[in-house]
C-alpha positions in Angstrom: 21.9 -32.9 -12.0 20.2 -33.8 -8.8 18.5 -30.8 -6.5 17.5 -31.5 -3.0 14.8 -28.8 -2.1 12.9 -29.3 1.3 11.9 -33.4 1.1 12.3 -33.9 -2.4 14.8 -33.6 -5.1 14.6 -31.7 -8.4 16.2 -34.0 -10.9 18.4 -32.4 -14.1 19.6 -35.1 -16.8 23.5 -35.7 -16.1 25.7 -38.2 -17.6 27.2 -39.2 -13.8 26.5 -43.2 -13.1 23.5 -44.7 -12.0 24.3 -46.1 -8.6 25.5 -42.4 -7.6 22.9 -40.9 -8.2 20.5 -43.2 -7.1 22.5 -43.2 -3.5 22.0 -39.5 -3.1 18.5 -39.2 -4.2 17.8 -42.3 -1.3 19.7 -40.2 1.4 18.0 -36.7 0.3 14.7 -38.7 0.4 14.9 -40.2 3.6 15.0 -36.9 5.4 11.0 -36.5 5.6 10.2 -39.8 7.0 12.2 -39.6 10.4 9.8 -38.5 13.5 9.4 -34.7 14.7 11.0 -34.7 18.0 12.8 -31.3 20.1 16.2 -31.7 20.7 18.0 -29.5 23.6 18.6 -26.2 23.0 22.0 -26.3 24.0 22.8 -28.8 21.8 25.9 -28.7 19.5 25.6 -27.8 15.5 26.0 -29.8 12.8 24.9 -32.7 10.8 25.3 -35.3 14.1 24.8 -33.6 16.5 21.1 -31.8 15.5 20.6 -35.5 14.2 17.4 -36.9 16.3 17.5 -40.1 18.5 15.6 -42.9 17.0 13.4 -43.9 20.4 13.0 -42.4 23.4 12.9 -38.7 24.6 15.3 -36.4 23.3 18.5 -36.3 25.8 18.0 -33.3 28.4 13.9 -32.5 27.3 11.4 -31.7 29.8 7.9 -32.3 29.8 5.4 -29.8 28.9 3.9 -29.8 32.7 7.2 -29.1 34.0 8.4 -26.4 31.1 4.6 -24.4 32.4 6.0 -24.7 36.2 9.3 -22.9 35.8 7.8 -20.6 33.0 4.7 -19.5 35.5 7.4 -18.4 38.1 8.9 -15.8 35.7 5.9 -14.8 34.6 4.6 -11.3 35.4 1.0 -12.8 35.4 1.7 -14.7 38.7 3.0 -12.0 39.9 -0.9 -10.4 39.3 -2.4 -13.5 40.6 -0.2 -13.6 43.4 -1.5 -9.9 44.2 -4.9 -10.7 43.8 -5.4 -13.3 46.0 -3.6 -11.1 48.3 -6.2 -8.6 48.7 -8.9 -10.8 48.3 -7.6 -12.3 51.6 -7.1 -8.8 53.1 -11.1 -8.1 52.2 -12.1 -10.9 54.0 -10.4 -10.4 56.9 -12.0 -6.6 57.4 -15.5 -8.2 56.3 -14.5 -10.2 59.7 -13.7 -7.0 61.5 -16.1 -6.0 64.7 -16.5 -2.7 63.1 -17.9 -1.1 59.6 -14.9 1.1 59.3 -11.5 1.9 61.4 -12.9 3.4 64.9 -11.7 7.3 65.5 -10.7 8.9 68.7 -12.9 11.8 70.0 -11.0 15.2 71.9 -13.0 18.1 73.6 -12.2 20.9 75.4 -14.5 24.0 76.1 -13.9 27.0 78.6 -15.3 30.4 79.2 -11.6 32.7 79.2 -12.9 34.8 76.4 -16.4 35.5 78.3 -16.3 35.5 82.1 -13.3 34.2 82.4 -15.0 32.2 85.5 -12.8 29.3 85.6 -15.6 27.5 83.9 -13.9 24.1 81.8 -15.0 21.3 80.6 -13.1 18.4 79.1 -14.3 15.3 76.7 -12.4 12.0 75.3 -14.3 9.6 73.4 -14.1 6.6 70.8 -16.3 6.6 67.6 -17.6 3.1 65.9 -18.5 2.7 62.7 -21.5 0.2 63.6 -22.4 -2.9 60.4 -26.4 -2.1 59.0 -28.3 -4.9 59.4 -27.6 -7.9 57.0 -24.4 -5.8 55.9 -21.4 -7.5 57.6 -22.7 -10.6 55.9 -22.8 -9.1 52.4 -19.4 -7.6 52.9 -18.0 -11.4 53.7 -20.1 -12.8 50.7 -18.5 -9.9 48.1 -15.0 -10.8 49.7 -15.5 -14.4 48.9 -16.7 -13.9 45.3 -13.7 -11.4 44.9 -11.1 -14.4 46.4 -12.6 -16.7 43.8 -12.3 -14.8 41.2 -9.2 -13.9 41.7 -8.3 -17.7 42.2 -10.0 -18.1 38.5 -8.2 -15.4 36.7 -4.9 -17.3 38.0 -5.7 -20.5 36.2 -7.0 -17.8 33.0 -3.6 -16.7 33.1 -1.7 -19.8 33.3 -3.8 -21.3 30.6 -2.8 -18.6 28.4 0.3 -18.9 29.2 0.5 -22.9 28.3 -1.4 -22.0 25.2 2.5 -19.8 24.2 4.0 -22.8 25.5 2.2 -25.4 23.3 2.8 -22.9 20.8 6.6 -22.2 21.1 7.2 -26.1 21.9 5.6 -27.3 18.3 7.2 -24.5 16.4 11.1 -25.6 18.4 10.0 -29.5 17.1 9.4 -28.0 13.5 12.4 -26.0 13.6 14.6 -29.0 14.5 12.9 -31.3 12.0 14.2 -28.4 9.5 17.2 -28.0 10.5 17.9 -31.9 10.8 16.9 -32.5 7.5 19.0 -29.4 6.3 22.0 -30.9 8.0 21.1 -33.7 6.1 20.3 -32.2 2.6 23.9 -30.8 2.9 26.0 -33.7 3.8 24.4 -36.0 1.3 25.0 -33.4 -1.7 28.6 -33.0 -0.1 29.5 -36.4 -1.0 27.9 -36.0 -4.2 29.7 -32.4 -5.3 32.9 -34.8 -4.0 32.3 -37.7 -6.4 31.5 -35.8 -8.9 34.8 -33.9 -8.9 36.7 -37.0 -8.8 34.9 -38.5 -11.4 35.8 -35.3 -13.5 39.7 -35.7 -12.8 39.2 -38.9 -13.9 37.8 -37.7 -17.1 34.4 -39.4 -16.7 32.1 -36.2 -16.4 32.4 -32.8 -17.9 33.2 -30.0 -15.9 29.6 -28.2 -16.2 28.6 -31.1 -14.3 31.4 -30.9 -11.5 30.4 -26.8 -11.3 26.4 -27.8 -11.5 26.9 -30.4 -8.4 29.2 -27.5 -6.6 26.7 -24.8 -6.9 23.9 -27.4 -5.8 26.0 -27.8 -2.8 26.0 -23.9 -2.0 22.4 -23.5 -2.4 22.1 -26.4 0.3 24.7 -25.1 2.8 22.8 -21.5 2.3 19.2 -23.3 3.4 21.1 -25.1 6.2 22.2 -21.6 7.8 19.1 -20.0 7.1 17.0 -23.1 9.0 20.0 -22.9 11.6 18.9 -19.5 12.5 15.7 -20.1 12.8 16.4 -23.2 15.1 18.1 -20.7 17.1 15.3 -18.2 17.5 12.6 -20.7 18.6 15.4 -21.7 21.0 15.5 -17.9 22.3 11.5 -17.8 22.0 11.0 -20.9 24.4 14.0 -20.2 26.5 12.5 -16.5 27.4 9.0 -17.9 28.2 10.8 -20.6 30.4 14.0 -19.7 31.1 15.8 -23.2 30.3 18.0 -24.5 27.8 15.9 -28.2 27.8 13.7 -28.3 24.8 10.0 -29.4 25.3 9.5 -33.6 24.3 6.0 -32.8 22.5 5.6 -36.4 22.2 5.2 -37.1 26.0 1.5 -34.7 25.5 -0.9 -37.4 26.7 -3.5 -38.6 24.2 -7.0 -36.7 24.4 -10.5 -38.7 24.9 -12.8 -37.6 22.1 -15.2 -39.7 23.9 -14.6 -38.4 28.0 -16.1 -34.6 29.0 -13.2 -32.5 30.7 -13.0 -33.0 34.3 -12.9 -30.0 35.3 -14.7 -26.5 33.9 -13.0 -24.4 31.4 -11.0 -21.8 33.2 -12.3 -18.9 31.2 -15.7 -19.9 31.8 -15.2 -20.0 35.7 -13.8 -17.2 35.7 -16.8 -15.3 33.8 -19.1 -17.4 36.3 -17.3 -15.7 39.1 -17.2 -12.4 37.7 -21.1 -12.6 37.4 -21.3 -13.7 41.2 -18.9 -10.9 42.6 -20.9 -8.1 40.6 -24.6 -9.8 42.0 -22.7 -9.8 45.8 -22.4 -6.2 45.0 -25.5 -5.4 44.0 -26.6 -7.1 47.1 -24.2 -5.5 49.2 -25.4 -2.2 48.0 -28.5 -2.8 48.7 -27.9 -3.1 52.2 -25.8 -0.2 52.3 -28.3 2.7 51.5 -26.4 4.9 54.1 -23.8 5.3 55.5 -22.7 3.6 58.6 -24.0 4.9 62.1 -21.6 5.6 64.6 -21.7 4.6 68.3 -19.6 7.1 71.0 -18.6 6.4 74.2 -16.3 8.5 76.4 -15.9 10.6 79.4 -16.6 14.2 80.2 -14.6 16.4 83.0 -16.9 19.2 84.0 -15.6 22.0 86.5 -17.9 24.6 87.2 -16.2 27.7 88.4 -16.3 29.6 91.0 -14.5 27.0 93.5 -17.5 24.4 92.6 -16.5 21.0 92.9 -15.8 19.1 89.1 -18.0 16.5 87.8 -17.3 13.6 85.8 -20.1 11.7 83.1 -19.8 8.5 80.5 -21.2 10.0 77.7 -22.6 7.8 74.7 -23.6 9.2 71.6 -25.2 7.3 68.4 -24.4 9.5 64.9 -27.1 8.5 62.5 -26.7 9.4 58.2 -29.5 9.4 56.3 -29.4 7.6 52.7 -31.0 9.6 50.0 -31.3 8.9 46.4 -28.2 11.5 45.7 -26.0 8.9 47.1 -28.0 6.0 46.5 -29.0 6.2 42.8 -25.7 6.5 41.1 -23.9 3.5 43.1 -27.6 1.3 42.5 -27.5 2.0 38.9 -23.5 1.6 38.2 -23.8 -1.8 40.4 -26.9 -3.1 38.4 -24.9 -2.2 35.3 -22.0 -4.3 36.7 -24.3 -7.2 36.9 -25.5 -6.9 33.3 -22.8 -6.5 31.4 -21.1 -9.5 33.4 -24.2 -12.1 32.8 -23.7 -10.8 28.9 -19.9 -11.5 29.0 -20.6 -14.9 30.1 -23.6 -16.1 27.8 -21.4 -14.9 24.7 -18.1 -16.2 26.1 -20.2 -19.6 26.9 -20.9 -19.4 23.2 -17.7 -18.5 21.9 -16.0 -21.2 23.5 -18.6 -24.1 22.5 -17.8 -22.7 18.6 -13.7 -22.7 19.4 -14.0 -26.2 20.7 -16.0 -27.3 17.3 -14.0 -25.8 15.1 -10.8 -27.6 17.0 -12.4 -30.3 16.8 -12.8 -29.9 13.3 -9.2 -29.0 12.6 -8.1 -32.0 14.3 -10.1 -34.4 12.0 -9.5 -32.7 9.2 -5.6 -33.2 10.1 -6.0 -36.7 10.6 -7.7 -37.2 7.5 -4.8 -35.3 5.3 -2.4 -37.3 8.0 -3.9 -40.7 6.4 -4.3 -39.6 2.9 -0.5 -38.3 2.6 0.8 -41.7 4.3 -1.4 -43.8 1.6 0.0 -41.6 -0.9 3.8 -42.0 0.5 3.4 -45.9 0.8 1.9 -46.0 -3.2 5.0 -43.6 -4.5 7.7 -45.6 -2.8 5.9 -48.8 -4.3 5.9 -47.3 -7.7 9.9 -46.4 -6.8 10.5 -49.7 -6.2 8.6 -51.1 -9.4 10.1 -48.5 -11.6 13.5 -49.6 -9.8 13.3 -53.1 -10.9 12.5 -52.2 -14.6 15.5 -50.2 -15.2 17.7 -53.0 -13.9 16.2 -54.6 -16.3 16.1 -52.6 -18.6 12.8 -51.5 -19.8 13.1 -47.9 -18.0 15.1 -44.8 -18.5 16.8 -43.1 -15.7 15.4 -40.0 -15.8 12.0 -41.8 -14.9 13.4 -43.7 -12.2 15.0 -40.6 -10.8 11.3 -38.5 -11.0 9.8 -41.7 -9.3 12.4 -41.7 -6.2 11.9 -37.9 -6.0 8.3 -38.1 -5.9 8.5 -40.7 -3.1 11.2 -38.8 -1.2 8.3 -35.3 -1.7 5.3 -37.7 -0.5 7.5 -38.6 2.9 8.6 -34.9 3.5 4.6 -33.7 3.3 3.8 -37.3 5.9 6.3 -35.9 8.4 5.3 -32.5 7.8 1.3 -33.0 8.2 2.3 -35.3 11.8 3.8 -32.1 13.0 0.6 -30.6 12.1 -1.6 -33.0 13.5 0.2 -32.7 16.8 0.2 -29.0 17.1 -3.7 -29.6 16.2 -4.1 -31.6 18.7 -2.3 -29.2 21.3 -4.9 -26.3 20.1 -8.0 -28.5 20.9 -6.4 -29.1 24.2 -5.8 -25.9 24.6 -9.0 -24.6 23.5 -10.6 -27.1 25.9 -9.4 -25.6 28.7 -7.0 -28.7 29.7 -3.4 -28.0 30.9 -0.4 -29.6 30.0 
């Protein structure tokens, strides 16, 4: 009895022909060796239509670049970004204001009814403004800076992390196809065997165990088939959430990475912690500058009628309002800005770290995938040799079938754990990217 589990075939003496069996082993074996490649999401089920193109990107796929485009617009990270920048702008453009704060408006009116009631008034209007301290208008524009770049580096944080769910989701739709394809596969092939068998038993050539064997065999595979079905349809609903499309990702368009070549630009994460550091050292500087509050300049008018059928006087009137800055107000803000400042220069030395130990263990990952990559294909190509040597000794025969059957299974095994370990080279090679900082 023949078993197809995953890429390889579990083989149970039957007393069924030669050349059958030997087809459907071939077929069940030939399922690992085909490339891992997404297919659309909307595609149709079944054997030929999850089947994968030989060349080419699949029909309706999208690049990787253009999957993070659509998936950054529904994300509610831009929408942070977007608010970010927003008031970053709107802090730069009241560092750029004439004033410290929003000017007030001054009212005055005195009289003498509840004392002498000698016609005595006196009248006052007036605007208050909130005058810059020395040095501090331009340490409000510096902070506003540092806060717009770090807002424009916590955007490209976020949509970093986001492609990092994207790389994710896209190798993990590519596996699921590969499963599914193979499943599809797995199923048809012991179809037509559970078929030939049954004829072969009306024709009185095989016992009935073996008809019921290669029937139940054909269950089991129609029961993997759904089951790897389903969860080709969840990574379908994964990526489609994160992207809203039906096009599944072509992983095989990723450009290849230099080992050799330094990343253009810096790693997002770590510009972001570099501005972070900048922002909280503007503050600290901006605080400085700030050790009271601001002084206040008055100007207005003043209506004066004296009584007593005296003529009225008018005066300008200027005023200057002058707080004082003690350490009750300056202490507390000095100490929680300083504290700023530390603990951002210590997020950045160990993030600087942690990011120079993710990139070498990538790294390492990688390597180690290749090397399992070239150990399985040398493995593959030596078990389909000794197939073929095996092969030619039972037709001449000098082997049993059992042997030859264990041999093509073996093979068929060895090319299931090749196309297996690709996928994981390239998902490997996505994580490095990713861990490099470099976007799709």
């Amino acid at each position: 009895m023949l078993r197809a589990a995953g890429p390889g075939c579990r083989i149970v003496w039957s007393t069924v022909k030669p050349t059958t069996w030997l087809s459907a082993c071939v077929i069940v074996g030939s399922l690992a060796g085909g490339p891992v490649r997404a297919q659309p999401a909307a595609s149709a089920q079944g054997p030929q239509a999850a089947a994968p193109t030989s060349s080419g990107p699949a029909a309706g796929s999208i690049t990787l670049g253009a999957a993070l485009d659509a998936a950054w617009q529904r994300a509610v990270a831009a929408r942070e970004s977007e608010g970010q920048r927003r008031r970053a702008d709107a802090d730069r453009a009241a560092a750029g204001a004439f004033w410290a704060a929003p000017p007030s408006l001054e009212l005055s009116h005195r009289d003498d009814r509840l004392h002498s009631s000698a016609g005595k008034r006196e009248t006052g209007i007036g605007v208050a403004v909130a005058l810059w301290l020395p040095g501090q208008r331009a340490a409000r524009a510096g902070t506003a800076e540092a806060a717009a770049a770090q807002a424009g580096a916590a955007g490209q944080v976020a949509r970093l992390r986001l492609a990092g769910e994207l790389r994710e989701a896209a190798w993990q739709l590519a596996a699921g196809q590969a499963e599914a394809n193979a499943a599809d596969k797995q199923a048809q092939a012991l179809k037509q065997l559970a078929d030939d068998v049954e004829r072969r038993v009306r024709a009185g050539d095989l016992a009935r165990a073996d008809a019921l064997a290669a029937q139940a065999e054909y269950l089991a595979a129609t029961a993997l088939q759904s089951d790897m079905r389903q969860r080709l349809r969840a990574a379908r609903a994964r990526w489609a959430l994160l992207t809203g499309l039906t096009a599944a990702p072509d992983v095989k368009a990723a450009p290849a990475l230099d080992e050799a070549a330094a990343p253009a630009a810096p790693h997002p994460e770590l510009q972001l912690a570099r501005q972070s550091t900048e922002l909280a050292r503007q503050r600290v500087d901006l605080m400085r500058l700030s050790r009271r509050e601001a002084p206040e300049l008055t100007l207005g008018l003043r209506h004066d009628v004296p009584g007593r059928a005296e003529a009225s006087q008018g005066s300008l009137v200027v005023g200057l309002r002058l707080p004082l800055g003690t350490d009750d107000r300056n202490r507390p803000l000095q100490a929680a800005a300083l504290a700023e400042l530390d603990v951002a220069r210590t997020h950045e030395q160990r993030l600087r770290e942690r990011v120079d130990s993710d990139i070498a263990a990538a790294r390492e990952a990688q390597q180690s995938a290749q090397e399992q990559l070239d150990a399985e294909t040398a493995r593959a190509r030596l078990l389909r040799e000794r197939a073929a040597l095996i092969d030619k000794s039972f037709r001449a025969g000098e082997s049993a079938l059992p042997d030859l059957l264990r041999a093509l299974a073996a093979a068929a095994q060895a090319d299931g754990a090749v196309a297996r370990q690709t996928a994981a080279l390239g998902l490997a090679r996505a994580r490095l990217q990713q861990t490099l900082g470099l976007l799709p």
